[in-house]
Structure formats: structure tokens, C-alpha cells
BAVO-445606 format. One record per residue (C-alpha): residue number from 1; residue in one letter; z, x, y. Coordinates in nm, 2 decimals, padded with zeros to 4 digits. Layout:
// BAVO-445606
NUM | a | Z | X | Y .
...
// end
This chain:
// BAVO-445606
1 | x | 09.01 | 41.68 | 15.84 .
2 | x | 09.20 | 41.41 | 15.65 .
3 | x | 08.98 | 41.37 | 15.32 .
4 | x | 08.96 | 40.97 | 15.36 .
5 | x | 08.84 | 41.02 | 15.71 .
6 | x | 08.56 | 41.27 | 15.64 .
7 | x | 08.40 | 40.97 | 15.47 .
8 | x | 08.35 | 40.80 | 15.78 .
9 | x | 08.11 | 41.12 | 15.92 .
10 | x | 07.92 | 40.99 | 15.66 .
11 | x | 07.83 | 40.64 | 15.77 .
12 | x | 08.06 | 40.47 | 15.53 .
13 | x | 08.36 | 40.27 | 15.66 .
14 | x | 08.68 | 40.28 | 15.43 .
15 | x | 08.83 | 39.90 | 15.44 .
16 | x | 09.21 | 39.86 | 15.27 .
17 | x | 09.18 | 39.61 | 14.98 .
18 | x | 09.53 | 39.48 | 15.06 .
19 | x | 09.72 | 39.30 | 15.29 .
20 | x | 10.08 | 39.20 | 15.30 .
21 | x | 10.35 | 39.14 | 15.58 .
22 | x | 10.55 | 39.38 | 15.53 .
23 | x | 10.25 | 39.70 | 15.57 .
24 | x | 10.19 | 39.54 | 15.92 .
25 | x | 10.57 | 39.53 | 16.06 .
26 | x | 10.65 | 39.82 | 15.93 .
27 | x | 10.38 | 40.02 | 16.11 .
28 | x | 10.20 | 40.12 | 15.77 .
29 | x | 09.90 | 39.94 | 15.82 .
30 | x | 09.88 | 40.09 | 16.21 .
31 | x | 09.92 | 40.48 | 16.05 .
32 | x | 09.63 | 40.40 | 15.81 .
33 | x | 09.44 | 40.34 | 16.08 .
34 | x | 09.53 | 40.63 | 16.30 .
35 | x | 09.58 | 40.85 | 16.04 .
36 | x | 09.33 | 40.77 | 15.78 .
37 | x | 09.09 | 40.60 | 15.96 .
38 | x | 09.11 | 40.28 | 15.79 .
39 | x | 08.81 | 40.04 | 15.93 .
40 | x | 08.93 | 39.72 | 15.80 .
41 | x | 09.11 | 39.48 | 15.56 .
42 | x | 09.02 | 39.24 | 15.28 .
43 | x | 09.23 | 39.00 | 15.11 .
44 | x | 09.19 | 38.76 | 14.80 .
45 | x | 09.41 | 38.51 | 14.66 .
46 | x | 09.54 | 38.80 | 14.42 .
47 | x | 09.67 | 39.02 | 14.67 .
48 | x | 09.83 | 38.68 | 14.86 .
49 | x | 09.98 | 38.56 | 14.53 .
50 | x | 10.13 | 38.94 | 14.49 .
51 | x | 10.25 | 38.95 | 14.85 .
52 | x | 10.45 | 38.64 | 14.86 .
53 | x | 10.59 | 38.63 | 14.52 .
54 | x | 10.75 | 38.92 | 14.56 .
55 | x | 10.89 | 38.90 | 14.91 .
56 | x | 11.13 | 38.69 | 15.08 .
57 | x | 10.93 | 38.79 | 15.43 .
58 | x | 10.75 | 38.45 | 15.41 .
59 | x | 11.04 | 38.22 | 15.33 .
60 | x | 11.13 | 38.11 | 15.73 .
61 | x | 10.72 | 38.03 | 15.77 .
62 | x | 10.73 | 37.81 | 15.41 .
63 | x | 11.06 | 37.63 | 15.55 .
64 | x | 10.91 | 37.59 | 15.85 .
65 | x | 10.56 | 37.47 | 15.77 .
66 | x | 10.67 | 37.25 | 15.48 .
67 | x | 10.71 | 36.98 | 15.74 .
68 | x | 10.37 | 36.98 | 15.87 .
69 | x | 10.15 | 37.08 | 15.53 .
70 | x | 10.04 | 36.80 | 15.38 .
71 | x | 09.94 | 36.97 | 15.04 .
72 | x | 10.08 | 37.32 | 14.94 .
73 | x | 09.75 | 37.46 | 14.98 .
74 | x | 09.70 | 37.42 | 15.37 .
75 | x | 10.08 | 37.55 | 15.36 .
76 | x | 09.95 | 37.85 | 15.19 .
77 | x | 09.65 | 37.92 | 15.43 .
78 | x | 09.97 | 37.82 | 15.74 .
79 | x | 10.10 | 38.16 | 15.62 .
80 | x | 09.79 | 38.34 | 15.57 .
81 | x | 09.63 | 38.27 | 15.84 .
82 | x | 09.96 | 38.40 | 16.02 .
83 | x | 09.91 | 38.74 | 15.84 .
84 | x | 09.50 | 38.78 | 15.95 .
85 | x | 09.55 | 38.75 | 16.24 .
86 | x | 09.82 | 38.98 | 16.33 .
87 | x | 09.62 | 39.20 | 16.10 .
88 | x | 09.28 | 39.16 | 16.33 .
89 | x | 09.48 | 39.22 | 16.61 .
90 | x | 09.60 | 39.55 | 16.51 .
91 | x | 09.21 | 39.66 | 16.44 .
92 | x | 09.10 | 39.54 | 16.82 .
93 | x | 09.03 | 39.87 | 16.91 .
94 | x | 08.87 | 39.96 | 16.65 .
95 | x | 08.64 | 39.68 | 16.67 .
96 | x | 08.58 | 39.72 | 17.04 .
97 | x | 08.47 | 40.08 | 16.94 .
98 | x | 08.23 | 39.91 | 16.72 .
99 | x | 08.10 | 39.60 | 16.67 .
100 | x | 08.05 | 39.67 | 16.31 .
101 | x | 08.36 | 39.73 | 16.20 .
102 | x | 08.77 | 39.65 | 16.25 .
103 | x | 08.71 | 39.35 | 16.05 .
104 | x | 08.99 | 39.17 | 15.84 .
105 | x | 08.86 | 38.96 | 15.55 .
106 | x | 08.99 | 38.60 | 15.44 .
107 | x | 08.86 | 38.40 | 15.13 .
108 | x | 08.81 | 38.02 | 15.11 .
109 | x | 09.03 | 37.87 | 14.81 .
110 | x | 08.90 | 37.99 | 14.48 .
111 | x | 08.90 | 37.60 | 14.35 .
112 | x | 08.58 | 37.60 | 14.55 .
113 | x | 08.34 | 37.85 | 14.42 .
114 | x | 08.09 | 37.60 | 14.35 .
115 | x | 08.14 | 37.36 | 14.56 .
116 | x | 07.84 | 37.42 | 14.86 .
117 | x | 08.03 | 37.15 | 15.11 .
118 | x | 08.34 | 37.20 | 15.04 .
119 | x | 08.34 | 37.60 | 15.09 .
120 | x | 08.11 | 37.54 | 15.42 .
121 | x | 08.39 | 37.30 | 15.57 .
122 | x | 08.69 | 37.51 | 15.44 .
123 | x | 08.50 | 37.85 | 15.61 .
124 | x | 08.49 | 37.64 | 15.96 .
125 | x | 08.84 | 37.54 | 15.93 .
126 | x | 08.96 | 37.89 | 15.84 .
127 | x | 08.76 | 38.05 | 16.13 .
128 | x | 08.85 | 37.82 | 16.37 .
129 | x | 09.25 | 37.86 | 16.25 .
130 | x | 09.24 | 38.24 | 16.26 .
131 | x | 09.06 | 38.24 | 16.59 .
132 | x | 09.00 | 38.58 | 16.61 .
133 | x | 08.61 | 38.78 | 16.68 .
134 | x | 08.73 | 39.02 | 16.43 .
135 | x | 08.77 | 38.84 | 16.13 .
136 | x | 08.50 | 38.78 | 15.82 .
137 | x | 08.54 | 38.45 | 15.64 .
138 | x | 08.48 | 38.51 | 15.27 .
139 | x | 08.26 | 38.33 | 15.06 .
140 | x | 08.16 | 38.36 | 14.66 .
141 | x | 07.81 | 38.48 | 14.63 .
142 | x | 07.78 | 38.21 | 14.31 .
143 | x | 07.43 | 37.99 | 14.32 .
144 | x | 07.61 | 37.73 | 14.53 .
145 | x | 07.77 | 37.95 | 14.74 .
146 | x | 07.46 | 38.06 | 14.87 .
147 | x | 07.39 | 37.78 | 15.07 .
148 | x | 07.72 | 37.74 | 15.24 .
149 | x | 07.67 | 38.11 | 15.30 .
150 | x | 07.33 | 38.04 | 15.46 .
151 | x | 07.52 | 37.75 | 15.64 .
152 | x | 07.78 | 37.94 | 15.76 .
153 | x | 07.59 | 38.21 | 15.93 .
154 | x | 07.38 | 37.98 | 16.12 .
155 | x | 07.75 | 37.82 | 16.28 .
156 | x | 07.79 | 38.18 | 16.41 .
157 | x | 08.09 | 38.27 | 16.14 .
158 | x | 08.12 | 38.56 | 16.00 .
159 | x | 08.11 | 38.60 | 15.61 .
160 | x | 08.21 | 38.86 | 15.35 .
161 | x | 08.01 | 38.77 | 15.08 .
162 | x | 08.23 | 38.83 | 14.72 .
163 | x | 08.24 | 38.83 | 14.40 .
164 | x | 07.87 | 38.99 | 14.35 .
165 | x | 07.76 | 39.17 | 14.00 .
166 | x | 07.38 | 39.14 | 13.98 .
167 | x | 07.07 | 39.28 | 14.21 .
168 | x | 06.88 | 38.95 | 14.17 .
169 | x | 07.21 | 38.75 | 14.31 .
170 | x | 07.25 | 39.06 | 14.54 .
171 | x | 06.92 | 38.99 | 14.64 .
172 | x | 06.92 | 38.59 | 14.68 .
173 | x | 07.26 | 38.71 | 14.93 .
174 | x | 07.08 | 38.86 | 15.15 .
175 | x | 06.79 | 38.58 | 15.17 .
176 | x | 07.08 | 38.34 | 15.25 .
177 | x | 07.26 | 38.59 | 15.53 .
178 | x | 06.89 | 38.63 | 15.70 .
179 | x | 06.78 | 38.29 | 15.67 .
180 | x | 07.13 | 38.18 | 15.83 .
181 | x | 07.03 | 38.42 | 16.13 .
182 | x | 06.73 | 38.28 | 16.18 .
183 | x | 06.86 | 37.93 | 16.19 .
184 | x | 07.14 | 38.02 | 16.46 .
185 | x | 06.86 | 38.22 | 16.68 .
186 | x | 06.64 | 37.90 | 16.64 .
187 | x | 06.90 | 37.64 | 16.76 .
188 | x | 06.92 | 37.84 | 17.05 .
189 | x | 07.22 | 38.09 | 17.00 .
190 | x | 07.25 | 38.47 | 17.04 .
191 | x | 07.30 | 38.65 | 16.68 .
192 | x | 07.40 | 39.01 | 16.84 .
193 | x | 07.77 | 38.92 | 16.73 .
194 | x | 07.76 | 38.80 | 16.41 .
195 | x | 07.86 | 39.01 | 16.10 .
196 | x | 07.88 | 39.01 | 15.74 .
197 | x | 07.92 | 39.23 | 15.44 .
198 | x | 07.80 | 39.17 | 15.09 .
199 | x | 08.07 | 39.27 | 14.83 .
200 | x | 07.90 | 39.44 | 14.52 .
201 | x | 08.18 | 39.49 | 14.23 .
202 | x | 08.16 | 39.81 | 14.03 .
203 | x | 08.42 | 39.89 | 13.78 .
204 | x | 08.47 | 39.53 | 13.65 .
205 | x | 08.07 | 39.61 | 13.52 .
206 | x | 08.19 | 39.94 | 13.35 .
207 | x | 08.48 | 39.74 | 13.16 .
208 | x | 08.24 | 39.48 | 13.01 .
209 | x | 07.95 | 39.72 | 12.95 .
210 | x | 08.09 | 40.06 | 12.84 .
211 | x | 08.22 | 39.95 | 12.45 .
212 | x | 07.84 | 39.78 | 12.47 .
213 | x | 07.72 | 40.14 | 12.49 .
214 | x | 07.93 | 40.30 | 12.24 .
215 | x | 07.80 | 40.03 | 11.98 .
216 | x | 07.42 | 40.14 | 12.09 .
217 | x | 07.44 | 40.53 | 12.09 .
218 | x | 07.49 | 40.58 | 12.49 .
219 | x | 07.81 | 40.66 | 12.51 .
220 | x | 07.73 | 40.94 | 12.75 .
221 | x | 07.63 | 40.64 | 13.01 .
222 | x | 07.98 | 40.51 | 13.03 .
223 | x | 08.14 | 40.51 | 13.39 .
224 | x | 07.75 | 40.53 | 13.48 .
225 | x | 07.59 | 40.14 | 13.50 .
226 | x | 07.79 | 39.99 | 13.77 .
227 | x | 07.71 | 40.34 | 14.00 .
228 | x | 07.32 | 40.25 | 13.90 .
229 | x | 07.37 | 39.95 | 13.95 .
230 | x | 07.49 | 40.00 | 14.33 .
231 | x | 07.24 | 40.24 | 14.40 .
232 | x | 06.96 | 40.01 | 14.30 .
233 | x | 07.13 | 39.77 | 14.53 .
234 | x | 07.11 | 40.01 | 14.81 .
235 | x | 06.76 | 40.05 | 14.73 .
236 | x | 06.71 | 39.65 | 14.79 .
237 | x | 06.90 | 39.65 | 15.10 .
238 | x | 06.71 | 39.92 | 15.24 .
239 | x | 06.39 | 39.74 | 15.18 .
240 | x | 06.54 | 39.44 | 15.30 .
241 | x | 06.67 | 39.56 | 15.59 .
242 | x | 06.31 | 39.69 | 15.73 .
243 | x | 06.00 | 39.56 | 15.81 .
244 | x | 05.84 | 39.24 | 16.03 .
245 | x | 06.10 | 38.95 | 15.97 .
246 | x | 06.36 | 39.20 | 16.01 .
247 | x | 06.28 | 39.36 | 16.32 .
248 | x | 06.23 | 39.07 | 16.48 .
249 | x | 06.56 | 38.98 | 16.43 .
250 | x | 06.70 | 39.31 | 16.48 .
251 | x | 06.45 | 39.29 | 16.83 .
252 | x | 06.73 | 38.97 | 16.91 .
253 | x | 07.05 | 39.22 | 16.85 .
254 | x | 07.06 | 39.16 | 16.46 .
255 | x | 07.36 | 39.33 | 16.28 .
256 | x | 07.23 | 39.44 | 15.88 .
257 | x | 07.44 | 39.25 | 15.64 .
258 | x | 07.63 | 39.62 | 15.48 .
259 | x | 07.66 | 39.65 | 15.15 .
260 | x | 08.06 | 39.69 | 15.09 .
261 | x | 08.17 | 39.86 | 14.74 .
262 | x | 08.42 | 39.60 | 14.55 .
263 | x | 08.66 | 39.71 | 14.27 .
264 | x | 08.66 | 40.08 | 14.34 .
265 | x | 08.99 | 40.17 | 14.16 .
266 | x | 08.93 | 40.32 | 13.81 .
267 | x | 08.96 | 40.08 | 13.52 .
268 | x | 09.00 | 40.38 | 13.25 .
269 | x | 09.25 | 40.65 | 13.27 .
270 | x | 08.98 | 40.89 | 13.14 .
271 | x | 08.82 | 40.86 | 13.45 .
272 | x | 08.91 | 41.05 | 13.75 .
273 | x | 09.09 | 40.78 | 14.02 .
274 | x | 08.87 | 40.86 | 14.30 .
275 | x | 08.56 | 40.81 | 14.07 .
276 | x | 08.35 | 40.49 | 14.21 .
277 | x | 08.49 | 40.60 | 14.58 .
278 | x | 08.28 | 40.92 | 14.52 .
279 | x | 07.99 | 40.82 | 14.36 .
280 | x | 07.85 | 40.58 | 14.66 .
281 | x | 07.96 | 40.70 | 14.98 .
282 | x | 07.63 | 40.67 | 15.22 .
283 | x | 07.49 | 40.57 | 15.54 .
284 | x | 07.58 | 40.19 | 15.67 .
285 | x | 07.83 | 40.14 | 15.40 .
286 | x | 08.19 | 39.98 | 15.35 .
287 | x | 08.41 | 40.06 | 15.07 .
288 | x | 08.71 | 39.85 | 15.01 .
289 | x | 08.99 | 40.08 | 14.85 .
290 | x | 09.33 | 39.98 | 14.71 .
291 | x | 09.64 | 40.16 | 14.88 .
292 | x | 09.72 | 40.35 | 14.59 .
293 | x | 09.32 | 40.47 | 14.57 .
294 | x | 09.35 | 40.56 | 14.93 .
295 | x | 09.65 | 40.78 | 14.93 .
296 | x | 09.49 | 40.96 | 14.57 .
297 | x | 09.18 | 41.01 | 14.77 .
298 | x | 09.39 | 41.16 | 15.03 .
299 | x | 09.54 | 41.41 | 14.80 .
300 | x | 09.22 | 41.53 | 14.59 .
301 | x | 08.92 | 41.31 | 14.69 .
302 | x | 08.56 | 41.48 | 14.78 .
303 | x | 08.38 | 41.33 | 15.06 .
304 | x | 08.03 | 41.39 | 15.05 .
305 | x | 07.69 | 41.22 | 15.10 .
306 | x | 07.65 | 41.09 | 14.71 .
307 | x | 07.49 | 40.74 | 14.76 .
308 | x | 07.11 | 40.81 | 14.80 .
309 | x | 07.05 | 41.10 | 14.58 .
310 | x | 06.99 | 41.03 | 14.19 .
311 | x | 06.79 | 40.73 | 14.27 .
312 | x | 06.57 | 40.81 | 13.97 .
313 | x | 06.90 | 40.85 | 13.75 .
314 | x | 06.99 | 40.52 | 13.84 .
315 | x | 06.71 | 40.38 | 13.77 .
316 | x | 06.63 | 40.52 | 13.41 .
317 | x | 07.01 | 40.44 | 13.34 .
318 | x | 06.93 | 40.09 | 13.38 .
319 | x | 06.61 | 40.13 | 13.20 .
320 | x | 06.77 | 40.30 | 12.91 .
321 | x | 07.03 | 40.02 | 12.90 .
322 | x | 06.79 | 39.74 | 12.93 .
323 | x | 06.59 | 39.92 | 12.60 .
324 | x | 06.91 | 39.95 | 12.41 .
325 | x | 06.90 | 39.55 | 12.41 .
326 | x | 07.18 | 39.52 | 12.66 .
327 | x | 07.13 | 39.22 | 12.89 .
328 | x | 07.26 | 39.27 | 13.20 .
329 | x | 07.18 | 38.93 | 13.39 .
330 | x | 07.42 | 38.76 | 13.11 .
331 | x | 07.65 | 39.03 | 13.19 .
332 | x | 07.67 | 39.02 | 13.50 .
333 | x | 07.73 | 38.61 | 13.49 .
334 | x | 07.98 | 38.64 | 13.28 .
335 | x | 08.14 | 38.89 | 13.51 .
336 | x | 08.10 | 38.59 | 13.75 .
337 | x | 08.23 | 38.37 | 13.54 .
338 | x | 08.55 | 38.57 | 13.46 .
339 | x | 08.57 | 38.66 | 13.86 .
340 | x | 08.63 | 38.30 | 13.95 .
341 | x | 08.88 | 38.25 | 13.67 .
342 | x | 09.10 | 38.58 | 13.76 .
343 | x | 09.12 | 38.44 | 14.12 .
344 | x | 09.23 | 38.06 | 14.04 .
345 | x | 09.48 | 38.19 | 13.78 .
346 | x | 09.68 | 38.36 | 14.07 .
347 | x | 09.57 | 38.12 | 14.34 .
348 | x | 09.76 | 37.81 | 14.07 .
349 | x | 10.09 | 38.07 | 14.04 .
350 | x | 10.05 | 38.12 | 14.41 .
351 | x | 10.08 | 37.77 | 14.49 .
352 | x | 10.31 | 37.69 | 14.22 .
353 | x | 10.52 | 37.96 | 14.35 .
354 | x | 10.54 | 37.82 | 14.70 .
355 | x | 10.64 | 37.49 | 14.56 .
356 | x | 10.91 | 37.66 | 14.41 .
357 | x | 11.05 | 37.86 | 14.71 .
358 | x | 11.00 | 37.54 | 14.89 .
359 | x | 11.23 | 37.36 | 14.67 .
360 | x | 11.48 | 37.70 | 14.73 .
361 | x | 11.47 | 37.69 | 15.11 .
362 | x | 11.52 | 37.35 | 15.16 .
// end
């Protein structure tokens, strides 16, 4: 069997982290699909900014929504919106298959990562443009996203919770994603089709706290935190995802809120590529891999059920860290911190770019 579609007889679904216009005309994104069972898409304002800077696919669409725009951000979401949903429509089937998955992910601007109203109104807007079952809404999992993530989830939208670090935030996440369900099944509403996914980030935490443990002695932890870390979080959603407010939900068709694996490419060459991809596959999982981490695990990746074993490991790596004076709540913000900046630096060149081709295709 194709190694990236073993994973999936394994519970976890493998989403692309990518998303451009090109992969979908020219029947790329289809043979991921069929080929290597590919469940899904997510996109940020990275991969947009990368996609139409380097293209001329999305000149016609700028000419012909620079009309209409009225700022060059609701241009930008004209053309991505365009791409999301012929996207979602090529994962139909999959999503008819099941409910849980064939999803295709599309962020609320960066600018508003802690802005509570104006992410809620921006994640209606979106999900009302794209108009499509199968598409997740995504939202910042900062302290004020949590409430326009709460929000959201009682309208009936589903969200794809980003840009997570830390177990308490992890935590607070899926407070907010149950408290939202509650609120839609008391106004009245069914729940059974609402999804969502809660994006933990791993290698971004190995960057930050690797040289930490060189300096303290435990350089044979490196490559080892942010695998602990999302094995503790599997711990919390399992615990979560259980017991009397749960079941009553889940007794009203209740979807759990998976836990999707961010930032799954290998930061250090010393590492092997497939490295965080390996380490966490498991039961009621996404992962959401880079092309070039797909096609590597392809060629020499090992599927096999890695996530719930070493539980204790995990556990006294964290421990061990924790003793050694390393303060992972600070790290963990300022992985926040920096995660909000690396998206509105390309989401500014984005939009400064489209100004430019605008000016070009006039």
C-alpha cells in the first residue's frame, strides 16, 4: 500500500498544507487524493501570499474584481474564496464518505488575531462567501480568539482552530469548541454537522526550545518537546472527549473537535524529514503535511500506530524540562506571539503585491 495512505488505517487523516490554483487545474490536487489519500486542505495567508506572487493564474480575477473590491483585502479573499471552493468541491466525495473529513481550511485575515468581533464577523462573511458544507473557517486559538471561537460554533460554522503551542491554551480551545455546541443545541439547532479541528504546532516548539536544552545539559531531548508536548495534548483530549457533558452531546450527534498536527516539516536537517509525521500518528487524528513532506513520506516514510505509546516518556520529558528551569508557558506565548507576526508579514506583501499587479493589469 502507498506509505501515506497506510496512515489512514490508522485513524489519522493526512490534510495537504497547501493550496494554490495551479495544483487543482492541473489535476495534482485530484491524484493526491486518489492516489495518496489526501483527506483535506489548509491554507494560511503564507501559502496565499506564495501562490499569487509567483503566478500570473490570478491576474484575470484581480483585473476583474478590482472594480467591485472596495479595499485590497476583500479583493484578496474575492480570489481566495474562488480557490476554496473549487478545492472543497474536488473533496465532495470524500466528505460524503465521511462526515469527518474532505474539509478545506480558510483563515480570517491575520490583522485580526485579537480582535474577538472582528474575527467572529469576518468568519460569517467567509462562510457565507465560500458556501460550501465542506469547508472549516479558521480562527487563532489567542485569548481573544476564544470567544469568537465559542461564537462561531454556536452559528453552526465550522472552525479550524490555529496557531496553538500550549496544553493549557489547548485546553481553554476545547472549552470554547464545546461550550459553542452547547449554545447551538440550546437555541434549538441540530449539532450532528458541525466540525472543527484544533491545530497544535510542533516543530516551531523544537526551534525555540532545542538551543534552551543544549545550554542546560539535555541535549539528548532535542527533537523530543514538541512530540511530548502533543502527546500530552492527546492525553487532554481524550479526557475531554469522555464522560457526562460529553456524552450528552455526543447522545445529540456530536462530532469530537480532532486534534490536527501543525508544522510537521522538519525544521533541522539533522533530523529525518518525515520525523514529526511519524512520531504522532493515532486514532481520530489529522496531520497537515506540506507537498514536499508528503511525497518524502511517500518514498521512505513508516506508518505505524506511534501516538499513544510512551505516554510516560512524554510526560517525564516535560518534567525534566520544567526542572531544568525551562518555562514553557512563556515559550509557548512567544511562539504565539511570533506566529501572528510570520502571518501578517506575508499577509502586508500579499496585499501590497496585489496592489502592484493591479496597477500592471490595468
Amino acid at each position: 500500500m502507498n506509505n501515506v495512505k497506510q496512515i489512514h488505517s490508522f485513524g489519522q487523516s493526512i490534510w495537504l498544507d497547501f493550496i494554490d490554483r495551479a495544483i487543482i487545474n492541473n489535476g495534482k490536487l485530484k491524484s493526491l487524493i486518489d492516489v495518496d489519500g489526501v483527506r483535506g486542505v489548509t491554507s494560511n495567508p503564507a501559502i496565499f501570499e506564495k501562490a499569487i506572487t509567483s503566478s500570473s493564474d490570478y491576474d484575470a480575477d484581480i483585473r476583474a474584481l478590482s472594480g467591485s473590491a472596495s479595499t485590497t483585502e476583500e479583493l484578496f479573499f474575492g480570489l481566495a474564496v474562488k480557490d476554496i471552493q473549487a478545492a472543497a468541491d474536488l473533496f465532495k466525495g470524500v466528505h460524503a464518505e465521511d462526515k469527518m473529513d474532505g474539509y478545506v481550511s480558510l483563515e480570517v485575515s491575520p490583522f485580526l488575531a485579537l480582535d474577538t468581533e472582528g474575527t467572529f464577523e469576518q468568519a460569517k462573511k467567509l462562510w457565507k462567501q465560500v458556501d460550501r458544507k465542506n469547508v472549516m473557517i479558521k480562527i487563532p486559538g489567542t485569548q481573544p480568539g476564544l470567544s469568537a471561537i465559542r461564537q462561531s460554533i454556536a452559528q453552526g460554522i465550522n472552525i479550524n482552530v490555529t496557531l496553538l503551542f500550549g496544553l493549557e491554551r489547548y485546553r481553554a480551545v476545547t472549552e470554547a469548541y464545546i461550550a459553542g455546541l452547547e449554545d447551538h443545541l440550546a437555541a434549538g439547532h441540530s449539532i450532528g454537522h458541525i466540525s472543527s479541528v484544533a491545530s497544535f504546532f510542533l516543530s516551531r516548539i523544537d526551534v525555540i526550545v532545542d538551543p534552551l536544552l543544549d545550554q542546560k545539559g539535555l541535549g539528548e531531548l532535542k527533537g523530543e518537546v514538541a512530540i511530548a508536548s502533543a502527546k500530552k495534548a492527546y492525553e487532554i483530549y481524550k479526557e475531554v472527549f469522555s464522560g457526562p457533558r460529553w456524552e450528552k452531546l455526543a447522545a445529540a450527534g456530536a462530532q469530537p473537535q480532532r486534534l490536527l498536527w501543525a508544522s510537521t516539516s522538519s525544521k533541522n536537517p539533522a533530523f529525518k524529514d518525515t520525523k514529526y509525521v511519524e512520531a504522532l500518528i493515532g486514532p481520530d487524528t489529522v496531520d497537515t503535511v506540506p507537498l514536499e513532506t508528503i511525497e518524502a513520506f511517500r518514498d521512505h516514510g513508516i506508518a505505524a500506530n506511534t501516538l499513544e505509546p510512551g505516554l510516560d516518556t512524554a510526560t517525564e520529558i516535560l518534567n525534566r524540562v520544567k526542572a531544568a528551569g525551562i518555562n514553557m508557558d512563556e515559550i509557548t506565548q512567544t511562539l504565539e506571539d511570533e506566529g501572528i507576526d510570520k502571518f501578517n508579514k506575508p499577509f502586508e506583501k500579499l496585499l501590497k503585491s496585489i496592489e502592484d499587479q493591479q496597477e500592471k493589469v490595468k
